[in-house]
N, C-alpha and C positions, 0 to 999 in steps of 0.2 A: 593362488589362482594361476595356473597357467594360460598361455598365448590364446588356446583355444575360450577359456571363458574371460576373457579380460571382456568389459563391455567395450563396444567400439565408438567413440568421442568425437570421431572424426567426421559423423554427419551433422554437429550437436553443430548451426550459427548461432553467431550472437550479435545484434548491430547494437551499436551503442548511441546513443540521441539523446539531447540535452532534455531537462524540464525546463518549469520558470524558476526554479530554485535555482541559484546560486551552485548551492554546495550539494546538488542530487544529480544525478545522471541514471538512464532509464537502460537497464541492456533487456534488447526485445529478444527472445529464442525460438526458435523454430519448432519448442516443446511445449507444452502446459507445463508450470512450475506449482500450481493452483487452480485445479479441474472446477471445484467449486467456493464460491465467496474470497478471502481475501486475509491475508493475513501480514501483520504489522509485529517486527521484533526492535524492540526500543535497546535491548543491553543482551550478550549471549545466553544468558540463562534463561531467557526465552525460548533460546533457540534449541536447549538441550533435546537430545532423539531427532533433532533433525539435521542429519550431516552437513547438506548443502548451506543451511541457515548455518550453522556453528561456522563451517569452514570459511565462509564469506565472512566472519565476526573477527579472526584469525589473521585478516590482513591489515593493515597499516593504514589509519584513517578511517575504519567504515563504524559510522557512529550510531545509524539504523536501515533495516531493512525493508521492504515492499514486497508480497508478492500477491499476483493478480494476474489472474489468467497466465499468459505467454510471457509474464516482464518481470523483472527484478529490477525498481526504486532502490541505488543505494544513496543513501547520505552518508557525508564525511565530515572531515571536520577541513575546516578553511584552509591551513596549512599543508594538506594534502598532496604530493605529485601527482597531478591528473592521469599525465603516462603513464606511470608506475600503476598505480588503479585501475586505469582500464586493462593491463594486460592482468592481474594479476587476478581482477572479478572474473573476466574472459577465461582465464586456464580454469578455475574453481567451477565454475558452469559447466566447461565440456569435459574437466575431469567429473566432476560429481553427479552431471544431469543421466548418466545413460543407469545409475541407480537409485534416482529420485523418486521418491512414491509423492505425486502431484497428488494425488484423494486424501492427503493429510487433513485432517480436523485440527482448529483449534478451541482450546476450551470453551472460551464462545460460545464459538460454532456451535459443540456440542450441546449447550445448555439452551440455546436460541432454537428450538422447531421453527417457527415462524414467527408471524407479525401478526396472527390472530390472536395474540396475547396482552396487543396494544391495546391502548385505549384508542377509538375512532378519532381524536383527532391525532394522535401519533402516528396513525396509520394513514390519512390523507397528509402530515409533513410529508411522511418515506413516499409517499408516493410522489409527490411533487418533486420533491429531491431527486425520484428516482430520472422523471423524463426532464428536467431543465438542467439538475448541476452535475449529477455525478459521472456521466457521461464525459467532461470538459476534464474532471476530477482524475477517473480514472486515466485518460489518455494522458495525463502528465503527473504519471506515476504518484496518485495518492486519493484519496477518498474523505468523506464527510460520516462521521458515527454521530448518530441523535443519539445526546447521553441522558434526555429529564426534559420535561415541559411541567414547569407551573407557573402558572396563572399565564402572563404574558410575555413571559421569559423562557426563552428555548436554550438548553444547553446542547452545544457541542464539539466533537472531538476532531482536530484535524488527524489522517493516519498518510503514512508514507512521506513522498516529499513535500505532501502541503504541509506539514506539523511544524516547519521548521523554513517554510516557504517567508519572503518579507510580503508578500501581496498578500498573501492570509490571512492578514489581519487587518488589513486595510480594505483594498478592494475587492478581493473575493468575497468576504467576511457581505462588504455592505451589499455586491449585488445579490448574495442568498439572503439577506434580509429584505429588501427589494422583492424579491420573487416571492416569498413569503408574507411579506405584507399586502403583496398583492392579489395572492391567490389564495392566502388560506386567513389571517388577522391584520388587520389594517395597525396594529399596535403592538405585534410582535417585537421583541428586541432578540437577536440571538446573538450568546453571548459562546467565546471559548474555554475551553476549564483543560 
């Protein structure tokens, strides 16, 4: 590629702000990363066909990824140089972003049409989930997957920085049981798998 088609990087920000996680950090970009829904890489082979996800897996400490909307969740491992991290997630963004296809599907995604495939009360959880927690969820870089409801036990999946979040399982955990037992089973237990 010559000078004339190099994409240009140079408009690409990237702020970087903490979650409640410990070991995550949120870089917000001035681009969509994830036009629609959300996508979660636990280990690189997730990440395969997706440059930006690979080449973020490629650095030193990043143990999983987030993306949603405008932001990339990285998580690392404890040991980590934060310095070193941030500039090095920071170059992989504005090297990678200006050839980023954001309308990527994932498997998921692809197999998920919708939520009219619930069962009605699956589809009044997601909804409740959708206007009280995931809103809290997503702005600190992570999300709630409903993975099974039977009988009075609801499974589900932390994704992004809540997966690995310490209040996940504690307090977040008990106020989405809270909100759920009060708005949709008074006997709910939700449990994480």
């Amino acid at each position: 590629m010559d000078a004339a088609q190099t994409p240009n990087n140079t408009d690409i920000l990237v702020r970087v702000l903490p979650t409640p996680n410990p070991n995550a950090l949120k870089f917000v970009i001035n681009r969509d990363v994830k036009r629609v829904g959300k996508a979660t890489f636990t280990r690189p082979s997730e990440a395969t066909g997706l440059k930006l996800a690979s080449d973020l897996f490629e650095i030193e400490g990043v143990r999983q990824l987030h993306f949603f909307e405008n932001v990339i969740t990285v998580t690392f491992a404890e040991e980590t140089d934060l310095d070193t991290l941030r500039l090095e997630v920071t170059s992989v963004i504005q090297r990678d972003m200006p050839i980023h296809n954001a309308d990527f599907l994932m498997e998921e995604e692809r197999k998920k049409a919708d939520r009219s495939r619930l069962s009605p009360e699956l589809q009044k959880i997601e909804e409740i989930l959708d206007k009280t927690v995931r809103q809290y969820l997503q702005g600190d870089g992570g999300d709630i997957e409903v993975v099974a409801l039977a009988g009075h036990v609801l499974e589900v999946r932390y994704q992004g920085a809540c997966g690995t979040c310490p209040s996940s399982i504690s307090g977040t955990l008990d106020a989405i049981q809270g909100i759920l037992r009060d708005q949709f089973d008074p006997n709910l237990e939700v449990a994480i798998v």
